[in-house]
C-alpha positions in Angstrom: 54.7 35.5 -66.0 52.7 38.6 -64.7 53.1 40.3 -61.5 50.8 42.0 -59.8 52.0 44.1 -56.7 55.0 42.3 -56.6 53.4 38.9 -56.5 53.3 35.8 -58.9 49.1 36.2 -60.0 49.8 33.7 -62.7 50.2 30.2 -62.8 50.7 29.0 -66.4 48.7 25.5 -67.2 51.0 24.2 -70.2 49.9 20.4 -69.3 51.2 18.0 -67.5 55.2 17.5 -65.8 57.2 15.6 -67.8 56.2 12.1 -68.2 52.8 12.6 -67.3 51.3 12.1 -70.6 49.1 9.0 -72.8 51.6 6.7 -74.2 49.6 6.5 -77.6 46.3 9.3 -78.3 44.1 9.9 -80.9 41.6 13.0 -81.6 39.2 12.6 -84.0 36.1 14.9 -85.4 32.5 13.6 -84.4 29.6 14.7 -87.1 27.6 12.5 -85.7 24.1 12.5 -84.1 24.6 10.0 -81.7 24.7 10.6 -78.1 28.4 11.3 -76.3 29.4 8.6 -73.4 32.7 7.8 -72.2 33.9 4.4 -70.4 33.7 6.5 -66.8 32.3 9.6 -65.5 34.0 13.0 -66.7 32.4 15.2 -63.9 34.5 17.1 -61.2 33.4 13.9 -58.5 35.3 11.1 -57.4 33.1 7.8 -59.1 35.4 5.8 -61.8 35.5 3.0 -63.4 39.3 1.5 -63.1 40.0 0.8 -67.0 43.7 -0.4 -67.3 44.6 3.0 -68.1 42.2 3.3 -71.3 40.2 6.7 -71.6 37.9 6.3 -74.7 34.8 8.5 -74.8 32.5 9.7 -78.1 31.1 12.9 -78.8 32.1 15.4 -76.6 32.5 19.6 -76.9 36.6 20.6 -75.9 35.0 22.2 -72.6 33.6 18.9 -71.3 37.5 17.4 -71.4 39.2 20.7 -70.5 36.4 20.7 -67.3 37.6 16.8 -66.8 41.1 17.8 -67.1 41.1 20.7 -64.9 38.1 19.3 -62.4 36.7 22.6 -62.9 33.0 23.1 -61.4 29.7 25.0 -62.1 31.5 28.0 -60.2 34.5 28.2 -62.2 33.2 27.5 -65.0 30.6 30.6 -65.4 33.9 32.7 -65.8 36.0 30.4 -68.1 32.9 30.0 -70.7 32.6 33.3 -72.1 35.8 33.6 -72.7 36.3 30.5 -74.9 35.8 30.0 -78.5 32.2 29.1 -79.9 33.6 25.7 -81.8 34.9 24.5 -78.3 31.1 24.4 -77.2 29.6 22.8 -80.2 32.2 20.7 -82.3 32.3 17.3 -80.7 35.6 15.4 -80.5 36.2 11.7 -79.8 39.3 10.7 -77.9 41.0 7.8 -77.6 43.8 7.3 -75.1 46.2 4.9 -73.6 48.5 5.0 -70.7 50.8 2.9 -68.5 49.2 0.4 -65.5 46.0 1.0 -64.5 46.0 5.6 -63.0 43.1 6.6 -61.0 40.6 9.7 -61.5 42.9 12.4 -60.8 45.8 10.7 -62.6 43.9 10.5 -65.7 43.0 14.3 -65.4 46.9 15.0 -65.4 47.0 13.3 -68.3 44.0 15.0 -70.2 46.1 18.2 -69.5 49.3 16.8 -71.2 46.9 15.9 -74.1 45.0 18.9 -74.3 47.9 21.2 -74.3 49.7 19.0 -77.1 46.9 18.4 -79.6 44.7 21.9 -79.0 47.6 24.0 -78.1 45.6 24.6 -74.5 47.3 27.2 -72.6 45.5 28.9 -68.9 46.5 30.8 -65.9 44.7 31.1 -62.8 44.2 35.0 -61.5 42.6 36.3 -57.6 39.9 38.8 -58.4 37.4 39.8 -56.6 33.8 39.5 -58.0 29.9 39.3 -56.5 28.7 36.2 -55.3 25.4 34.8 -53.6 26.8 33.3 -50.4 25.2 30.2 -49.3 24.3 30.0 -45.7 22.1 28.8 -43.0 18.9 30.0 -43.4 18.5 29.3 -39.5 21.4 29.3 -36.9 22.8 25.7 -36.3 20.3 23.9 -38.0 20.1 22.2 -41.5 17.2 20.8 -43.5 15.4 17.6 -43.4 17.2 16.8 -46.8 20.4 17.9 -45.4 22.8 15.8 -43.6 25.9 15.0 -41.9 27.9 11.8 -43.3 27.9 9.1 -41.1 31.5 8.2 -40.2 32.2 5.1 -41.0 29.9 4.0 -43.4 30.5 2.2 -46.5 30.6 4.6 -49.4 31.7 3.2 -53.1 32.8 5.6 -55.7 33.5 2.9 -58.0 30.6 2.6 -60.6 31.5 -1.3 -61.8 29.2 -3.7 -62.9 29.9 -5.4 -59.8 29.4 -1.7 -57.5 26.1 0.1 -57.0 24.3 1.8 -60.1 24.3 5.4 -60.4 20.6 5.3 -60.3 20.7 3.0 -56.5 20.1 4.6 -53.5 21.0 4.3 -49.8 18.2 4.6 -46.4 17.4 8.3 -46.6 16.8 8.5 -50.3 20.4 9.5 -51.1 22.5 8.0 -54.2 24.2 4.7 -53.2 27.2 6.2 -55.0 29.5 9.0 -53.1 32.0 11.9 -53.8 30.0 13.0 -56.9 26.4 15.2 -57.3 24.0 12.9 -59.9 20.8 13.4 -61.3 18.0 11.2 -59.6 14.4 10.1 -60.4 11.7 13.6 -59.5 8.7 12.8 -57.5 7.2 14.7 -61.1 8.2 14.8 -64.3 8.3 18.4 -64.6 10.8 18.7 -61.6 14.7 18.3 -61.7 16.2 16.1 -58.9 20.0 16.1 -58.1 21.7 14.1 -54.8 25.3 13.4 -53.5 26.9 11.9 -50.5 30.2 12.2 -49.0 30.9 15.9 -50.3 31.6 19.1 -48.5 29.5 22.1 -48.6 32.0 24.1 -50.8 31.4 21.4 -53.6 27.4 21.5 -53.6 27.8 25.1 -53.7 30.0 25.4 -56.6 28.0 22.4 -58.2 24.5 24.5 -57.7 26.1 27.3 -59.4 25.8 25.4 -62.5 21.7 24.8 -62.2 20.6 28.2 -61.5 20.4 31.6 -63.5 20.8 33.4 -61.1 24.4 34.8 -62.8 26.4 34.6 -60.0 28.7 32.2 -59.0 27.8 30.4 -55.6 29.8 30.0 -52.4 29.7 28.4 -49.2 29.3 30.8 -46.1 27.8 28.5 -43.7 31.0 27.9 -41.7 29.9 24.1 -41.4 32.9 21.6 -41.7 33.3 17.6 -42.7 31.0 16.5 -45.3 27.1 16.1 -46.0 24.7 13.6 -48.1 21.4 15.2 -49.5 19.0 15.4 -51.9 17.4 18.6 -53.8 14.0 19.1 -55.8 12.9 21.8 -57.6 11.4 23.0 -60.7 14.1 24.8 -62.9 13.1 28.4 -64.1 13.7 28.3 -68.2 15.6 31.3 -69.6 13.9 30.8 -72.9 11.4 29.1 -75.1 11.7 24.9 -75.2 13.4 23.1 -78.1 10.9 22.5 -81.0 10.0 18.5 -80.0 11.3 18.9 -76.5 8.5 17.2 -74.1 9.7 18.8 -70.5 7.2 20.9 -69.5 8.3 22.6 -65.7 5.8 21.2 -62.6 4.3 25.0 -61.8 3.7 23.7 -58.4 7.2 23.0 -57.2 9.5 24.4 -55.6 12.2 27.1 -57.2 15.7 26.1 -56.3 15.9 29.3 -54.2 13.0 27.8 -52.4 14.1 24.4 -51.9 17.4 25.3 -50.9 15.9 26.9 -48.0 12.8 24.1 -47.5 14.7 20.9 -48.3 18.2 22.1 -47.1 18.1 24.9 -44.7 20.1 27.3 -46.7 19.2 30.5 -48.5 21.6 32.6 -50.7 22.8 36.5 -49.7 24.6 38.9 -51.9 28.2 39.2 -51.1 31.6 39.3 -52.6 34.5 37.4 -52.2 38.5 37.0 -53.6 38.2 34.2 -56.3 40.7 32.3 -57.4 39.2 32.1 -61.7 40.9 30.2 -64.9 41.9 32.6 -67.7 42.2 31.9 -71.7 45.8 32.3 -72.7 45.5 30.4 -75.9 43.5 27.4 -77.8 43.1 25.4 -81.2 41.5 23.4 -83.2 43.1 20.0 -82.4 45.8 18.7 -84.8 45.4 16.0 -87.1 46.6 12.3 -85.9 
């Protein structure tokens, strides 16, 4: 353990407490082409599919399930990249894993941890530095946009994604996904926008969420001082940081809105330069997985 000033600055992520692991796991290498899915969503929201403690999903890099395991966001996640090794973006892993009774989201993510640290020797810390940001605040006093809003209290809001619950795709009065307590990509008005929607989640999670869908290269956090939680929606035209994939047939809609822009048009927010004491993961240690 490091100390810094005389106080603990380390926290040492060796996996889960004792017990807290899959009864029976398997890692295998994907050299596949096929497409990676997984029998519920891996992102840092709320929406599962209850699954009798199974997790089975195809085709993944080792940063989608250390992001799972650690529910790490866009934010986060700009500082851990660089610092992890190139196979851990690009090798795809298929994982197949079993535990007792029938654990929610966040018990599974304990459990990803136990694995991860057991079969790729995963070890992190978490540090406080301080670093630049782009604070995200209200572009006017007291006001939010027309595609910002508050939660209604009180009303119904699934975040299971059954064949018997809404679709990811559905949506609620308002435009909003039918779905809360997760951001998902939605239908554009044109094909050469991006669309994104959540309800049911706190300003602090669409701004480390957005951080992810910018280039702006700096992490994003919310300054606007508003409490409880929001539902909206957000178009825009991503701005490419290089040339399109030979075959790719996304072309960006010239007339829409930047995300800077709609963040101020659709939401009534705008982004000023700051800095701010984060709390960031750190690398201590990683492997290729071991064999079954």
């Amino acid at each position: 353990m490091r100390f810094l000033g005389g106080v603990l600055a380390a926290v040492l992520f060796m996996g889960a407490a004792a017990g807290q692991t899959f009864d029976v796991a398997s890692v295998k290498v994907n050299k596949t082409d096929n497409p990676p899915n997984s029998n519920f969503p891996l992102g840092p929201g709320d929406v599962y599919v209850p699954n009798g403690g199974l997790f089975s999903a195809t085709g993944f890099p080792l940063v989608t399930y250390l992001f799972f395991a650690y529910k790490i966001v866009n934010n986060q996640g700009q500082y851990l990249l660089p610092q992890l090794p190139a196979w851990a973006t690009t090798d795809k892993f298929d994982i197949q894993a079993r535990a007792e009774g029938n654990p929610g989201k966040d018990q599974m993510r304990i459990l990803m941890r136990g694995l991860l640290a057991d079969r790729f020797k995963l070890a992190m810390h978490t540090e406080k530095r301080d670093l630049p940001v782009l604070g995200l605040v209200l572009a006017k006093p007291g006001k939010t946009g027309p595609q910002l809003q508050a939660h209604a209290a009180g009303s119904d809001c699934p975040t299971n994604a059954t064949a018997d619950g809404p679709a990811p795709t559905a949506t609620v009065a308002g435009g909003f996904p039918a779905l809360c307590n997760g951001i998902f990509g939605m239908a554009p008005s044109n094909p050469g926008r991006q669309k994104m929607g959540a309800r049911n989640v706190t300003l602090k999670f669409i701004a480390d969420s957005l951080s992810g869908w910018a280039s702006f290269g700096r992490p994003m956090t919310d300054q606007t001082g508003l409490s409880g939680t929001f539902d909206f929606t957000l178009e825009f035209t991503p701005e490419l940081t290089g040339p399109l994939p030979p075959g790719a047939t996304f072309q960006p809609d010239a007339s829409g809105p930047t995300m800077e822009e709609a963040l101020r048009e659709q939401l009534g927010l705008k982004l000023e330069s700051s800095k701010t004491t984060m709390e960031v993961q750190v690398l201590d240690h990683v492997e290729r997985p071991s064999e079954n």
